[in-house]
Residue frames as qw, qx, qy, qz and C-alpha x, y, z in Angstrom:
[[0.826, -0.211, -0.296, -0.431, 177.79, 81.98, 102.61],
 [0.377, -0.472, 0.698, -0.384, 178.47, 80.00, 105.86],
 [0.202, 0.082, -0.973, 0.077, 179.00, 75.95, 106.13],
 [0.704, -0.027, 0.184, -0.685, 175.46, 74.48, 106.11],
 [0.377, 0.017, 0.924, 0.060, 174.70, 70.31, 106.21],
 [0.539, 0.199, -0.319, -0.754, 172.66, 69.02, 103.70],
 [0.175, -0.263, 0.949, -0.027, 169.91, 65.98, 103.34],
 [0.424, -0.039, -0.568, -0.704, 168.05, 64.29, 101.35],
 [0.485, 0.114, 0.526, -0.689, 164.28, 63.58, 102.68],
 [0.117, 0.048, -0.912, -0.390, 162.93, 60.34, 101.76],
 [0.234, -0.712, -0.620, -0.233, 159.07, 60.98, 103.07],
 [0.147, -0.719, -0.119, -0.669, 157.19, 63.67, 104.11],
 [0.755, -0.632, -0.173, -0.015, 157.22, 62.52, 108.00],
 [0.806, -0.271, -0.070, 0.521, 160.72, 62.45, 108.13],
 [0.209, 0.626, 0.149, 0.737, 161.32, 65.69, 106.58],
 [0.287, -0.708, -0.111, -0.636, 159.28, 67.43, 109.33],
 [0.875, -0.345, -0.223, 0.256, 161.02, 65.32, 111.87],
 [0.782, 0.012, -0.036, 0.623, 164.12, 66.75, 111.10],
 [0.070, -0.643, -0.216, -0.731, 162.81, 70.66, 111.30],
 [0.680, -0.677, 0.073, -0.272, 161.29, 70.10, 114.98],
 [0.902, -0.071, 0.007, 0.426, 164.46, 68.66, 115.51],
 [0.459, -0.320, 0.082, 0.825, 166.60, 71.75, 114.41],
 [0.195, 0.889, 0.270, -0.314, 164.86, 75.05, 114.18],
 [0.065, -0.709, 0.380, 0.591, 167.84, 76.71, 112.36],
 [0.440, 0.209, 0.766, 0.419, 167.03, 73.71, 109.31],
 [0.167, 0.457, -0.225, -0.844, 165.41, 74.42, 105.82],
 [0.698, 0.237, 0.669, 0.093, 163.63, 72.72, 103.42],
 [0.096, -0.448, 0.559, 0.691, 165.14, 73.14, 99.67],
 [0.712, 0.506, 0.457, -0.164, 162.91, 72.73, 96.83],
 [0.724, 0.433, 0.170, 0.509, 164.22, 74.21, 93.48],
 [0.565, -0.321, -0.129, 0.749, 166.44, 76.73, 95.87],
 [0.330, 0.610, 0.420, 0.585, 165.49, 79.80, 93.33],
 [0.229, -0.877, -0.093, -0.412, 164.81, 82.18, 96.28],
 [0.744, -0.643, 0.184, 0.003, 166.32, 80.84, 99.49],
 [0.809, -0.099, -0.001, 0.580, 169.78, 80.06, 98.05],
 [0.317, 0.667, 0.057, 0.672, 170.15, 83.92, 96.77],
 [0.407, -0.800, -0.095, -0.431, 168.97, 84.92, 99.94],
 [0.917, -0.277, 0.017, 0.287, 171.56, 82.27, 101.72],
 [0.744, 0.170, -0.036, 0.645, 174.61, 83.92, 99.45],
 [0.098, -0.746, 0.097, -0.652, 173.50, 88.07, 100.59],
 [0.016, -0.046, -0.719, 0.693, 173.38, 86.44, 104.95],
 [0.630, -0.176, -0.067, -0.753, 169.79, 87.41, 104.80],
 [0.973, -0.044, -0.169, -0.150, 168.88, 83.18, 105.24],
 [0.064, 0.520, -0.818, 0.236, 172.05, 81.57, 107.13],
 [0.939, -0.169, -0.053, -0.295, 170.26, 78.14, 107.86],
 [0.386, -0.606, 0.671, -0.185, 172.31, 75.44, 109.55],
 [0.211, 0.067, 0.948, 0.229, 171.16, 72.37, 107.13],
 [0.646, 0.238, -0.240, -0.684, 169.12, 72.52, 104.28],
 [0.439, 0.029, 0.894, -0.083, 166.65, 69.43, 103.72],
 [0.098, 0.198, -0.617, -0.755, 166.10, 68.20, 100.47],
 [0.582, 0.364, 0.619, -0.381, 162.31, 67.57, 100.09],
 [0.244, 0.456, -0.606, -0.605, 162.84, 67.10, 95.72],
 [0.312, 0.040, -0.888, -0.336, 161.89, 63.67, 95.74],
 [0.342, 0.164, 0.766, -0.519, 159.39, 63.50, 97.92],
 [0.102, 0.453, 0.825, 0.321, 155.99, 62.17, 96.21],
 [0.142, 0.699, 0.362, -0.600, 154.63, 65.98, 95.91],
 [0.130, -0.423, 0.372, 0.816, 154.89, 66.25, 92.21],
 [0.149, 0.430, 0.838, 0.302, 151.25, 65.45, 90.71],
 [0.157, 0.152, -0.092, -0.972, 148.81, 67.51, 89.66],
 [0.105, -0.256, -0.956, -0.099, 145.37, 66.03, 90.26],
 [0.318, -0.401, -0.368, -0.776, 141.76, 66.55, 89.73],
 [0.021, 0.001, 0.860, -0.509, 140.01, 66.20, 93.11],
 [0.185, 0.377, 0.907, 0.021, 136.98, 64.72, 93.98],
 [0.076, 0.649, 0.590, -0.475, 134.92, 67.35, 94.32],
 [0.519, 0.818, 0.211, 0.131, 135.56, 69.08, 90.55],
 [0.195, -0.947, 0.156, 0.202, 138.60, 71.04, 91.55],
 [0.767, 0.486, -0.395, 0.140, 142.25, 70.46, 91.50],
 [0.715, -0.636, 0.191, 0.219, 145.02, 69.60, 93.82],
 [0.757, 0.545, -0.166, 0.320, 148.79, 70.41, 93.41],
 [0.882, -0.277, -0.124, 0.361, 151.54, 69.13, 94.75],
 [0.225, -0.924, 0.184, 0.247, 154.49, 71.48, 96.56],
 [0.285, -0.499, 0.429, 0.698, 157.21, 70.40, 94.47],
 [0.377, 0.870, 0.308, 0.077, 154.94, 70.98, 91.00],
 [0.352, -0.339, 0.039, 0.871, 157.59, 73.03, 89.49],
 [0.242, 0.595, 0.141, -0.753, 156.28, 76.15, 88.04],
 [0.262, 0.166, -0.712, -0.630, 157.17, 75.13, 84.17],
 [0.009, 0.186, 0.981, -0.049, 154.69, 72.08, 84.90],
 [0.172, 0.594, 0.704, -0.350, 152.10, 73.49, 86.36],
 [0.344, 0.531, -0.124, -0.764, 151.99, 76.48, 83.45],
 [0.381, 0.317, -0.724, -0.479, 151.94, 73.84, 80.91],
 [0.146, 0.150, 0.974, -0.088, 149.43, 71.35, 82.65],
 [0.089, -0.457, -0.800, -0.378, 146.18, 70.94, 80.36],
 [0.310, -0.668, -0.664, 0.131, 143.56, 71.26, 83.22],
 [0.226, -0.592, -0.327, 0.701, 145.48, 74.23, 84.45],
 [0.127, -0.125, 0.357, 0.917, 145.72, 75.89, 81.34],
 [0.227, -0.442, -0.638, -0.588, 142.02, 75.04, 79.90],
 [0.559, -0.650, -0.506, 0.094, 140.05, 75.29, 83.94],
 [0.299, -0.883, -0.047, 0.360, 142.14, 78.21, 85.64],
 [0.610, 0.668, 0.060, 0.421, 144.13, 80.29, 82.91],
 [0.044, -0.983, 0.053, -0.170, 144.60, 82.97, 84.90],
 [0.678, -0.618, 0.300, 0.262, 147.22, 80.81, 86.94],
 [0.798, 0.217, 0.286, 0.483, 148.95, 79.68, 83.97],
 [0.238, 0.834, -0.046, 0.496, 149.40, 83.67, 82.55],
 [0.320, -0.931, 0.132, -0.116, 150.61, 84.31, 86.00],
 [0.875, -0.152, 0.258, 0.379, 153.06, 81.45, 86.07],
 [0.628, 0.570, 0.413, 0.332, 154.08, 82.17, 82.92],
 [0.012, 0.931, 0.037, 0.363, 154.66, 86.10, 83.53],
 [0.396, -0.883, 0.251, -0.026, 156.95, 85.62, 86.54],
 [0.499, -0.486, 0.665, 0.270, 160.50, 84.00, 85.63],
 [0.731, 0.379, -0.425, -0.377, 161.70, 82.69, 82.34],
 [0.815, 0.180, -0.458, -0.307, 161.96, 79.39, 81.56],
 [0.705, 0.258, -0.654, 0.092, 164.65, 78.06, 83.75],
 [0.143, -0.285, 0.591, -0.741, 163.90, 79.56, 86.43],
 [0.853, 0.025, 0.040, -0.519, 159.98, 78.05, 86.08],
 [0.812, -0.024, -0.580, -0.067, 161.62, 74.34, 85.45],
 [0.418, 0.014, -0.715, 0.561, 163.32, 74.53, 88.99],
 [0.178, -0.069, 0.405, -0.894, 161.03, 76.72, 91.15],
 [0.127, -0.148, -0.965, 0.172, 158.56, 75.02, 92.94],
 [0.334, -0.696, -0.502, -0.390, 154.79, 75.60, 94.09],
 [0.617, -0.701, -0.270, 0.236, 155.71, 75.83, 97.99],
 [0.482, -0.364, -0.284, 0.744, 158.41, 78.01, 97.46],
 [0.091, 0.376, 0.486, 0.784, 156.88, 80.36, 95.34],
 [0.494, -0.725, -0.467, -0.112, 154.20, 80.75, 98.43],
 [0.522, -0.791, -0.135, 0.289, 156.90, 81.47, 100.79],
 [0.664, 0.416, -0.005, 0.621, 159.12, 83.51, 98.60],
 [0.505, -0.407, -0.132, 0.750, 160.68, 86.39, 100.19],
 [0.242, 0.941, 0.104, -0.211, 160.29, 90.40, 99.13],
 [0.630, 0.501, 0.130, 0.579, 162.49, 91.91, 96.82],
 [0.010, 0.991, 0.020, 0.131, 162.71, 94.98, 98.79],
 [0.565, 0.575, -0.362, 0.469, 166.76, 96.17, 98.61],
 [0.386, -0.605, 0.538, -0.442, 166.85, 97.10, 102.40],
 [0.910, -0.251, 0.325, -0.056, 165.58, 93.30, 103.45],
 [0.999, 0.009, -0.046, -0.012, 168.10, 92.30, 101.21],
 [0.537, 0.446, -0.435, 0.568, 171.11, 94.11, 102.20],
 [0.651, -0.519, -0.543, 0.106, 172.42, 93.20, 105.66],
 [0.255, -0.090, -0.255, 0.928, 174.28, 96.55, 106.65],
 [0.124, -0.255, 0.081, -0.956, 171.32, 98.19, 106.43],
 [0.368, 0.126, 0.673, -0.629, 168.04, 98.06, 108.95],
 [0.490, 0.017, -0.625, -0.607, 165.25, 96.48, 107.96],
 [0.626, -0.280, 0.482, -0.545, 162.17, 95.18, 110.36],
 [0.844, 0.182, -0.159, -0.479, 161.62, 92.45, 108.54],
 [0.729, 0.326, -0.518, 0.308, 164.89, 90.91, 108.76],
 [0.197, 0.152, -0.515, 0.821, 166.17, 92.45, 112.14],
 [0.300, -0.838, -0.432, -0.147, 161.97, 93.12, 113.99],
 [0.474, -0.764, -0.094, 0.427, 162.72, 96.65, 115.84],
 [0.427, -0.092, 0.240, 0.867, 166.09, 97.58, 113.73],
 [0.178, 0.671, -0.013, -0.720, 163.27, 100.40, 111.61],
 [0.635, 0.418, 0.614, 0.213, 162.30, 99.94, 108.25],
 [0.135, -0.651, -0.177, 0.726, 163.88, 102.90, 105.69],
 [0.162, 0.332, 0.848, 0.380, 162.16, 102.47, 103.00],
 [0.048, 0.764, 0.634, -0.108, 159.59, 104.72, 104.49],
 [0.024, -0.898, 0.051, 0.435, 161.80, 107.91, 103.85],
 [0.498, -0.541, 0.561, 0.380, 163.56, 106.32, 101.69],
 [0.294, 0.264, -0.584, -0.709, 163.38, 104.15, 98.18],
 [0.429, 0.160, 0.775, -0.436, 160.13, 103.38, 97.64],
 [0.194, 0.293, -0.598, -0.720, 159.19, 103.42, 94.12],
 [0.556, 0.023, -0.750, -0.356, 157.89, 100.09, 94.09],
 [0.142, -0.038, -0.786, 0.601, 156.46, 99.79, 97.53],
 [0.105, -0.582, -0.806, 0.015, 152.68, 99.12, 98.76],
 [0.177, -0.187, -0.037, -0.966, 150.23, 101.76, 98.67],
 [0.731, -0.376, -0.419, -0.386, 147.64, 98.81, 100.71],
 [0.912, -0.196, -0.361, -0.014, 147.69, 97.27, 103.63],
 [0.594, 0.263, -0.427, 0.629, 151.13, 98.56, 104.83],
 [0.605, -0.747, -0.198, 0.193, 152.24, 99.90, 108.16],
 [0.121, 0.962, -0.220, 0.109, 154.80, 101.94, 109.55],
 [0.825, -0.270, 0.491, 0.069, 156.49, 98.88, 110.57],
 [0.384, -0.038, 0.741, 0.550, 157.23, 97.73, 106.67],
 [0.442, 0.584, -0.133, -0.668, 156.17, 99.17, 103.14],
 [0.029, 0.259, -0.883, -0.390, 157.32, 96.06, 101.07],
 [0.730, 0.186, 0.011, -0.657, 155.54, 94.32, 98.78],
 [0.696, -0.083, 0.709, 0.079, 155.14, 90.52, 98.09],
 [0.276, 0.645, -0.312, -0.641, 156.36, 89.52, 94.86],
 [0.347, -0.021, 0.928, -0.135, 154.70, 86.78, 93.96],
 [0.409, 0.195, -0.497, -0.741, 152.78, 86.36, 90.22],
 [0.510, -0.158, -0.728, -0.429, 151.09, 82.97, 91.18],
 [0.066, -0.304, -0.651, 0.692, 150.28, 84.00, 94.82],
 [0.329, 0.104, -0.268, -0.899, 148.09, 86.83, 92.72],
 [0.553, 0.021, -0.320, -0.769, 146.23, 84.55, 91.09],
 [0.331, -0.099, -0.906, 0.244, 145.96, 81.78, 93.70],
 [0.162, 0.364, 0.437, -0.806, 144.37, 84.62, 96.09],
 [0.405, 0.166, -0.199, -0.877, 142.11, 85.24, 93.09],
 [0.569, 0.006, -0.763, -0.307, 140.91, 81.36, 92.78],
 [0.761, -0.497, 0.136, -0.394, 140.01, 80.89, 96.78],
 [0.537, 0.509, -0.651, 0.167, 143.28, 78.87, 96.73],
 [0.904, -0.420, -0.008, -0.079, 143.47, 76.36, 100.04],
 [0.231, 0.603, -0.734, 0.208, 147.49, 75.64, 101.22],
 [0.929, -0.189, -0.317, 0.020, 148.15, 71.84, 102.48],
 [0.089, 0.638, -0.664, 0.380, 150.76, 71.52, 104.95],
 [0.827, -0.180, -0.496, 0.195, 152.37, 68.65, 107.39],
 [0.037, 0.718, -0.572, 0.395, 153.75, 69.00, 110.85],
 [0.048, 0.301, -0.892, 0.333, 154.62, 66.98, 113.67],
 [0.332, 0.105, 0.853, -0.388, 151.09, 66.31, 114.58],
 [0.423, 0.465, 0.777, -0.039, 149.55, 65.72, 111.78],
 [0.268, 0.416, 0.562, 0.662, 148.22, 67.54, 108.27],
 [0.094, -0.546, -0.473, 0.685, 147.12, 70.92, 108.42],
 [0.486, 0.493, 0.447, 0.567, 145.28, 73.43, 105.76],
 [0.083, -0.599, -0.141, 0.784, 144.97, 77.42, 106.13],
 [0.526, 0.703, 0.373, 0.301, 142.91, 78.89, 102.82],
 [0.547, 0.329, 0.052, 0.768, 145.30, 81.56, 101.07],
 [0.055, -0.804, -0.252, -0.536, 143.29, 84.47, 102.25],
 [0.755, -0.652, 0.065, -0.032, 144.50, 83.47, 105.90],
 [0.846, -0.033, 0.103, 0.523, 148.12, 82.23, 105.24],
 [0.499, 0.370, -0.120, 0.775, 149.52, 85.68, 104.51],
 [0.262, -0.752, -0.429, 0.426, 149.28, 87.75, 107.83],
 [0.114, 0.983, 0.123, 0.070, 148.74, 91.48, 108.00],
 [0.477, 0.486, -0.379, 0.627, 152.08, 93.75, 107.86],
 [0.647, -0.710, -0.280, 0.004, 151.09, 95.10, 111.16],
 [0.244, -0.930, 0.253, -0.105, 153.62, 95.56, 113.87],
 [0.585, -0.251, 0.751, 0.175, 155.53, 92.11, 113.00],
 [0.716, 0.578, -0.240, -0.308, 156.42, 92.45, 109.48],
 [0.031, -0.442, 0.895, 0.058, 158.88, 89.10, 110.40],
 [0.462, 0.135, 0.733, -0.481, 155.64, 87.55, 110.82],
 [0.252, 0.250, -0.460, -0.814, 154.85, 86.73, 107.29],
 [0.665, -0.022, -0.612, -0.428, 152.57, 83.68, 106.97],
 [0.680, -0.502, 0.197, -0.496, 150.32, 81.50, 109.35],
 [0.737, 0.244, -0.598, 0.201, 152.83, 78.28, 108.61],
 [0.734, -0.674, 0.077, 0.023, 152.83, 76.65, 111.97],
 [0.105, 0.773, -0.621, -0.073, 157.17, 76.61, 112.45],
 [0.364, -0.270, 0.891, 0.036, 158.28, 73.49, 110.98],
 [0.756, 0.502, 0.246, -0.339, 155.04, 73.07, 108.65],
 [0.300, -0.103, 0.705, 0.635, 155.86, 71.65, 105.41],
 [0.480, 0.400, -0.138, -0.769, 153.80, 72.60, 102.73],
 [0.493, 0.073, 0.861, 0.103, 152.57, 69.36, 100.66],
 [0.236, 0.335, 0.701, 0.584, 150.45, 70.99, 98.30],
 [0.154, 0.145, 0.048, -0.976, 147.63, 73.69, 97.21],
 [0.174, 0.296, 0.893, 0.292, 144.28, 72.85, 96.18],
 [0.253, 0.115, -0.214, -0.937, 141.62, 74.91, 94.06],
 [0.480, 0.313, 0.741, -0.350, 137.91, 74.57, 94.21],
 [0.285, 0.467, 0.682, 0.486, 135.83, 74.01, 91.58],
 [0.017, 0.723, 0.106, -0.683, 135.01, 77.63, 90.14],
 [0.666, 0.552, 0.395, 0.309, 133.27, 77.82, 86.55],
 [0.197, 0.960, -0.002, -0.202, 134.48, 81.70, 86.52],
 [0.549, -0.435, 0.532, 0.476, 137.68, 80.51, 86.86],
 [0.681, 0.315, 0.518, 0.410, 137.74, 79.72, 82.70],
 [0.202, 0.843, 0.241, 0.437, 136.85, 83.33, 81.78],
 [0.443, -0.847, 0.104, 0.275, 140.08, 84.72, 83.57],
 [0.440, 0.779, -0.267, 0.358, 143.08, 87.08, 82.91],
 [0.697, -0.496, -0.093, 0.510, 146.65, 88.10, 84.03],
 [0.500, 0.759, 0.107, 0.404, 148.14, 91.09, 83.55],
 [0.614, -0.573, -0.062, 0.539, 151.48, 92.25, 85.28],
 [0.378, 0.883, -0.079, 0.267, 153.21, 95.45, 84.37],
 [0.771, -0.462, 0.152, 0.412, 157.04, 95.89, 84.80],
 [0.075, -0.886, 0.102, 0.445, 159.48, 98.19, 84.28],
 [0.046, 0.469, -0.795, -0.383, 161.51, 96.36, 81.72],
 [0.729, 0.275, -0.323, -0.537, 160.01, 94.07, 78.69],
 [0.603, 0.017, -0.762, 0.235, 162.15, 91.02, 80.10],
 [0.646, -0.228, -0.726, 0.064, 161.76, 89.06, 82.74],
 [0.332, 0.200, -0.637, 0.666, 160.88, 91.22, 86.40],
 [0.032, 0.337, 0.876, -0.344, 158.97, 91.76, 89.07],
 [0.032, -0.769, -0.567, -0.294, 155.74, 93.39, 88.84],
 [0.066, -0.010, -0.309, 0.949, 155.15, 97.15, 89.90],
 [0.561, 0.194, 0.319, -0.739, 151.42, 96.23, 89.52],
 [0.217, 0.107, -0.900, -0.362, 149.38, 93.42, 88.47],
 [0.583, 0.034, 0.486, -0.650, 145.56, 91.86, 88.32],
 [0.024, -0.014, -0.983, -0.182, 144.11, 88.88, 88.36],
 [0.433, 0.159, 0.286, -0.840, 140.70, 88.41, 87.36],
 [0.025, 0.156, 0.936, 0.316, 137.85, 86.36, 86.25],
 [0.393, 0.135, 0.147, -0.898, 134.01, 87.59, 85.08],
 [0.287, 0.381, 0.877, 0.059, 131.01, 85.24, 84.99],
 [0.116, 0.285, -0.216, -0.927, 129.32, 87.73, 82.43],
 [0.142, 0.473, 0.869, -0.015, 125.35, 86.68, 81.61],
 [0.251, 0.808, 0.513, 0.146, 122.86, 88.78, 79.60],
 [0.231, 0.577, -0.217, 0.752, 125.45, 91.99, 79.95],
 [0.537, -0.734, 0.022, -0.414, 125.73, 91.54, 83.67],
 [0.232, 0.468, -0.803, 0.287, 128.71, 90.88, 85.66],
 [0.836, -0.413, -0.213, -0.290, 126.67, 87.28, 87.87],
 [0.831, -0.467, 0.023, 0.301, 130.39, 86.48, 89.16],
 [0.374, 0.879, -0.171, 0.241, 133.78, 88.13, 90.19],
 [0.820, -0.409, 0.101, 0.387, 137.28, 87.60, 91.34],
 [0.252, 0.928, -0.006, 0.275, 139.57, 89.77, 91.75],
 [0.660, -0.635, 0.155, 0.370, 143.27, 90.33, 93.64],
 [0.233, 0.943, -0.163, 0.172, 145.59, 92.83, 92.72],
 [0.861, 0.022, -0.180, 0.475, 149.84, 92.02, 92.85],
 [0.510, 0.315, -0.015, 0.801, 152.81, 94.40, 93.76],
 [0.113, -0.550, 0.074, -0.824, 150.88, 96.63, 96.27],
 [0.721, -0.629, 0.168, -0.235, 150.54, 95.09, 99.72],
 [0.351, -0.484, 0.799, -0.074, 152.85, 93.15, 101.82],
 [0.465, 0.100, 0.876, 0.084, 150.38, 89.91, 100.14],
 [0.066, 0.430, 0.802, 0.409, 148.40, 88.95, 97.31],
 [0.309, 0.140, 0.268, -0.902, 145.52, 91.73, 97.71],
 [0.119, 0.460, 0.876, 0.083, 141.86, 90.34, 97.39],
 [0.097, -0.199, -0.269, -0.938, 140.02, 93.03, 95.58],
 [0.020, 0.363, 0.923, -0.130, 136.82, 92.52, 97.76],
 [0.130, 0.630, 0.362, -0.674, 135.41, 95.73, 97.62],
 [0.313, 0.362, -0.538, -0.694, 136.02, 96.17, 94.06],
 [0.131, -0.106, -0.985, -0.038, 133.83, 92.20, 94.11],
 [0.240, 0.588, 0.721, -0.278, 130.76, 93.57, 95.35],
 [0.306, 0.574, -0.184, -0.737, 130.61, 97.09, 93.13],
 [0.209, 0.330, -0.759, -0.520, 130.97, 94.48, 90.25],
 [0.018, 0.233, 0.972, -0.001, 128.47, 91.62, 91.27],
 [0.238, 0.616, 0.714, -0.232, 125.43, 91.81, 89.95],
 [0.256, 0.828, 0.156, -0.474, 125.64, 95.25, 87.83],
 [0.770, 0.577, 0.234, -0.137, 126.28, 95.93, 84.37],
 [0.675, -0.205, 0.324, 0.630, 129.67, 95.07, 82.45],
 [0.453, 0.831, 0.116, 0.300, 130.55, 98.16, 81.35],
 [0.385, 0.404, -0.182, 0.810, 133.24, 100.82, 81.40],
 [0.176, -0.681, 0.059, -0.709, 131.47, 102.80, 83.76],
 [0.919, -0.365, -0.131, -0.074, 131.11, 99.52, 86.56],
 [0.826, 0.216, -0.220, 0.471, 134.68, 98.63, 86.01],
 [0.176, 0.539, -0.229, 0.791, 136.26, 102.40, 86.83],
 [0.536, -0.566, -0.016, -0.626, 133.68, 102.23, 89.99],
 [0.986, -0.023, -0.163, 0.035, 134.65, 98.90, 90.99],
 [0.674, 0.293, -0.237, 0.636, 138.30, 99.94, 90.76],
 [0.072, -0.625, 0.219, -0.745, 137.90, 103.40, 92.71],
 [0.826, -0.429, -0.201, -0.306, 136.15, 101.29, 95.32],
 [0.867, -0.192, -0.108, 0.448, 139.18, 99.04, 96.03],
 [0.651, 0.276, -0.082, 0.702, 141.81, 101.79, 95.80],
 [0.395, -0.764, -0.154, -0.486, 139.87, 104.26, 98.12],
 [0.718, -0.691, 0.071, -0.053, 142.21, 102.94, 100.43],
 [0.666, 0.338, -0.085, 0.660, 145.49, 103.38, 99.08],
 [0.375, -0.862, 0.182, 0.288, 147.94, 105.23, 101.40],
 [0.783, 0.505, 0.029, 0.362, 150.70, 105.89, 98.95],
 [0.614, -0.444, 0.055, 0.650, 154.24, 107.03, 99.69],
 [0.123, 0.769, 0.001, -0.628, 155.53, 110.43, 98.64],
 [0.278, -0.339, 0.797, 0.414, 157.25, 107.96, 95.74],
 [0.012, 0.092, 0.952, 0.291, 155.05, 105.63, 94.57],
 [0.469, 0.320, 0.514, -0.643, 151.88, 107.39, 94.10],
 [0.337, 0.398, -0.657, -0.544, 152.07, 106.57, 90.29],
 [0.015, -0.139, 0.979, -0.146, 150.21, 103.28, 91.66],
 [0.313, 0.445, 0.490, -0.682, 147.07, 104.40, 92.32],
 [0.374, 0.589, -0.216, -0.684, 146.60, 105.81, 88.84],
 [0.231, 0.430, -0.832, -0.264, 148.33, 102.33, 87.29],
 [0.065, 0.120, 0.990, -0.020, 146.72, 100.00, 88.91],
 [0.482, 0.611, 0.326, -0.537, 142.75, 101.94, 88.06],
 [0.528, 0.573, -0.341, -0.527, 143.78, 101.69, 84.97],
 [0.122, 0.351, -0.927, 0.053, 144.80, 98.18, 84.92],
 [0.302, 0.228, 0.780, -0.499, 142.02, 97.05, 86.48],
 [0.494, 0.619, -0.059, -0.608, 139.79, 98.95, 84.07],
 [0.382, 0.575, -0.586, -0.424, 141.83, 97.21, 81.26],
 [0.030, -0.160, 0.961, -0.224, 141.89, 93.85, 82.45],
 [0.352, 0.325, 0.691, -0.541, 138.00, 93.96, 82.97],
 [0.518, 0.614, -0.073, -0.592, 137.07, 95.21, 79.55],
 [0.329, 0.544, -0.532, -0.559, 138.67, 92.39, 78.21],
 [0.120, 0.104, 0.957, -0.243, 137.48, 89.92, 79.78],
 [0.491, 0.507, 0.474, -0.526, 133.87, 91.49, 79.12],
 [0.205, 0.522, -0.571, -0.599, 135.08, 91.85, 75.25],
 [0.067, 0.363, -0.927, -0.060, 135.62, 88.56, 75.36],
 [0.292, 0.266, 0.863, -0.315, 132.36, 87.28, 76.73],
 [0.524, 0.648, 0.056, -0.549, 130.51, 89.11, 74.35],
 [0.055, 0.354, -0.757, -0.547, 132.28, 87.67, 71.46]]
């Protein structure tokens, strides 16, 4: 790890001063991604700015029925805040599902948005890797890919984003707050993670220098009658090789609302939209659900590796829906 300055940020203005000021800066929340990534060379920043104390750590109901939450919210918080737990479960299960405990008291909301892939090429620096190097080749595609997108992906990059409460943010119509030099800025979630395209370095619409300040969730009754469910290769703590978030407004045996976004198989969060209309309006059963699923996955390009996805996440989906419809029936 190379000699970096460090400083503590004592408001949000000055913070984002000190960014447009020096492009090579950071901003350090509870460090959980961006120092690991600092000790492999991947991240080599020139001065990390501490943005801990800033006044971003509330969790509030906003006016309009929703909620608002603040960027440093560390994860343990926000899995264990009331509102979130009784008004959007799913987030809590996702919280909850990605890191254990100590990692959730230090890891933050904002960085948790702009966490980094897991894929082994981006993070080792002898080898190519577009994401890290744009141009150097991404080998991954001939390479190991086990756990690599079967959506969304290019020949540019196969990684996937490995993010458990990105999932179920994308599944709530999530909104990102952000500050920059001129002023406050928002970008709803569906927008904030760009396609892989031809500029997988190009990961999110964050103007450069943006802080993040906070996230806010509309009001969404379906939201109560939601799941998480992440599968991983090992019973402790890792990432996902497939996960779905969901929620079913579920009225006389009829699905009347759905949300949906699938983890661990695109470069972002996937929004299940096609699987969202097969499901609105027809009948919660076993036979919707499987349809619903085939729908969305009708467009899986899988790698000679990691077709085992396809199959995992239909079934997942399937499973995830039935119990949610279980449930409404009760």
């Amino acid at each position: 790890m190379r000699e970096f300055g460090y400083q503590r940020a004592s408001d949000v203005a000055g913070a984002v001063a000190v960014l447009g000021a020096d492009p090579d800066a950071r901003f350090l929340g509870g460090g959980t991604n961006l120092v690991d990534l600092m000790k492999t060379g991947v991240e080599r920043p020139a001065r990390l700015v501490d943005i801990r104390e800033l006044p971003l750590d509330e969790i509030e109901s906003a006016e309009d029925g929703g909620l608002r939450i603040g960027a440093t919210v560390t994860n343990g918080d926000l899995a264990a805040h009331p509102a979130v737990r009784r008004r959007y479960p799913v987030l809590a299960q996702a919280v909850l599902a990605g890191a254990s405990g100590q990692l959730r008291n230090m890891a933050t909301v904002g960085g948790n948005l702009l966490q980094r892939t897991r894929c082994g090429y981006f993070t080792d620096v002898t080898k190519p890797c577009n994401k890290r190097v744009p141009g150097s080749g991404c080998p991954a595609v001939q390479g190991e890919h086990h756990n690599h997108a079967i959506l969304g992906a290019s020949g540019h990059c196969v990684a996937v984003h490995p993010s458990d409460m990105g999932v179920a943010l994308t599944a709530l119509d999530a909104v990102v707050h952000f500050e920059t030099p001129d002023g406050p800025g928002r970008s709803p979630l569906a927008d904030f993670y760009l396609p892989v395209g031809d500029t997988p370095h190009r990961e999110t619409s964050l103007p450069a220098g943006a802080l993040i300040t906070g996230v806010s969730l509309p009001p969404a009754p379906v939201a109560a009658h939601s799941r998480y469910r992440k599968v991983r290769e090992r019973a402790s703590y890792a990432f996902a090789i497939g996960s779905v978030a969901a929620a079913l407004d579920i009225r006389d045996g009829v699905v009347r609302d759905a949300r949906l976004a699938l983890g661990a198989v695109a470069s972002r969060p996937w929004r299940a939209h096609a699987a969202e209309q097969v499901l609105t309006g027809a009948p919660a059963g076993p036979d919707t659900f499987a349809a619903a699923a085939d729908a969305e996955l009708s467009a899986a390009r899988p790698l000679p590796r990691n077709g085992y996805k396809v199959t995992l996440m239909r079934n997942l989906v399937v499973a995830v829906l039935t119990e949610l419809a279980e449930e409404a029936a009760r």
